[in-house]
N, C-alpha and C positions, 0 to 999 in steps of 0.2 A: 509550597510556594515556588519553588526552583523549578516542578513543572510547567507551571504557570509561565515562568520569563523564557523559558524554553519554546514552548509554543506563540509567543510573543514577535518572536522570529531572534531569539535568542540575545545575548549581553556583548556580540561581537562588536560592532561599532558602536552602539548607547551602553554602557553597563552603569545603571543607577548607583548602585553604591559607589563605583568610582568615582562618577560623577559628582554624587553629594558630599564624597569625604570631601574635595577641591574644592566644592565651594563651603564649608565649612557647616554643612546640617547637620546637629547633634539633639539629642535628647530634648523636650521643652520645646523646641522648635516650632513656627506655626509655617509651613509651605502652601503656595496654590498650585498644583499643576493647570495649566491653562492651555486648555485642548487635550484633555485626558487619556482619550483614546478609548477603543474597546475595551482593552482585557487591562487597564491600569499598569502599564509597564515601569512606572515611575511612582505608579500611587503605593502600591502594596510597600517598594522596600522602603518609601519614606516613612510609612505609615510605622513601621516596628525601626527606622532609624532614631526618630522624636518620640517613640515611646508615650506611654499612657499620660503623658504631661504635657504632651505634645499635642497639635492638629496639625491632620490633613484637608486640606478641601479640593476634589475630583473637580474641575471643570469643564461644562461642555457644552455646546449647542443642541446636540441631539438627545433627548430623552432615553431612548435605548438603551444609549451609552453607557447612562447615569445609573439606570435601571439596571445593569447585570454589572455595575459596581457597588453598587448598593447590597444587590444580593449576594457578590461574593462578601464583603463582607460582613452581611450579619450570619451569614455561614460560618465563617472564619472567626466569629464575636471578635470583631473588630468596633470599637466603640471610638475611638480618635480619628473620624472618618466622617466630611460631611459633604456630600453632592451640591452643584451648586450649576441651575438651568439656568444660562442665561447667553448672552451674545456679546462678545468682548470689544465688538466694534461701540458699542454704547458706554459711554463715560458712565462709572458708579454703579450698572446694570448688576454686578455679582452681590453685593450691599454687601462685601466685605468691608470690613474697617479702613481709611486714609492709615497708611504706615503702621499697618500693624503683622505684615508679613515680616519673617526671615528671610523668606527664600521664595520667587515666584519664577514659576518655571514653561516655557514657550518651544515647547519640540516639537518638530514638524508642527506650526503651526499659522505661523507667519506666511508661508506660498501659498494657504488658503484664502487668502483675503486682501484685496486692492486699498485697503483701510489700514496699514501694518502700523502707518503715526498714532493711530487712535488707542491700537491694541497695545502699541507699545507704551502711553502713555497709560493706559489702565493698569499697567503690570508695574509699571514705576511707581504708580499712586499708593499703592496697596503696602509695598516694600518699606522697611522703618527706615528712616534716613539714617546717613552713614553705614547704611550698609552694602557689603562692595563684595564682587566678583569678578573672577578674570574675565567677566562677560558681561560687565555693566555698560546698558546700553542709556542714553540720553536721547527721547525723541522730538527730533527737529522736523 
């Protein structure tokens, strides 16, 4: 896997696991990455941070995307792993659960779309209440 975030364009400015130890993702944990990207740079180390008790859900617009995260992990027998086509400007489009996330996460994602109140309030919807990060956003 360490090749993988390598060729990602490496852990120099995003380094996931840094990241998730701060906002507190451990084991059990349920995360959305939201705007997933190609190669999952964020999906893969959540996926073995929250452990087989855990979920991930890959989010994306683009099918492809979704399609060679998929693949890498039924390569990988990754089983806490679930792709999710949809379009985050639409309220409830993911048919993830109202507050049933840990941890929803928005990298490079937001410069994509003139709708940012919409997608920030999908990412909040999803989140269990009282749950906080040094980057809890409230969409106005």
């Amino acid at each position: 896997m360490d090749n993988m975030l390598n060729t990602s364009g490496g852990n120099t400015f995003l380094d996931p696991v840094k990241i998730f130890k701060q906002v507190g993702l451990a084991k059990g944990h349920k995360l959305a990455d939201l705007g997933c990207g190609a190669v999952g740079h964020f999906v893969f180390p959540a996926v073995n941070i929250v452990g087989k008790d855990g979920m991930v859900y890959a989010v994306d617009i683009r099918k492809i995307i979704l399609e060679g995260i998929k693949n890498r992990a039924r390569v990988d027998g990754i089983e806490n792993l679930e792709t999710v086509w949809t379009n985050l400007e639409v309220p409830k489009a993911t048919g993830i659960t109202d507050e049933s996330l840990d941890v929803a996460t928005l990298f490079n994602t937001l410069f994509q779309s003139k709708k940012r109140k919409e997608i920030l309030t999908e990412a909040i919807r999803m989140v269990k209440a009282g749950q906080a990060s040094s980057d809890r956003l409230e969409a106005r």
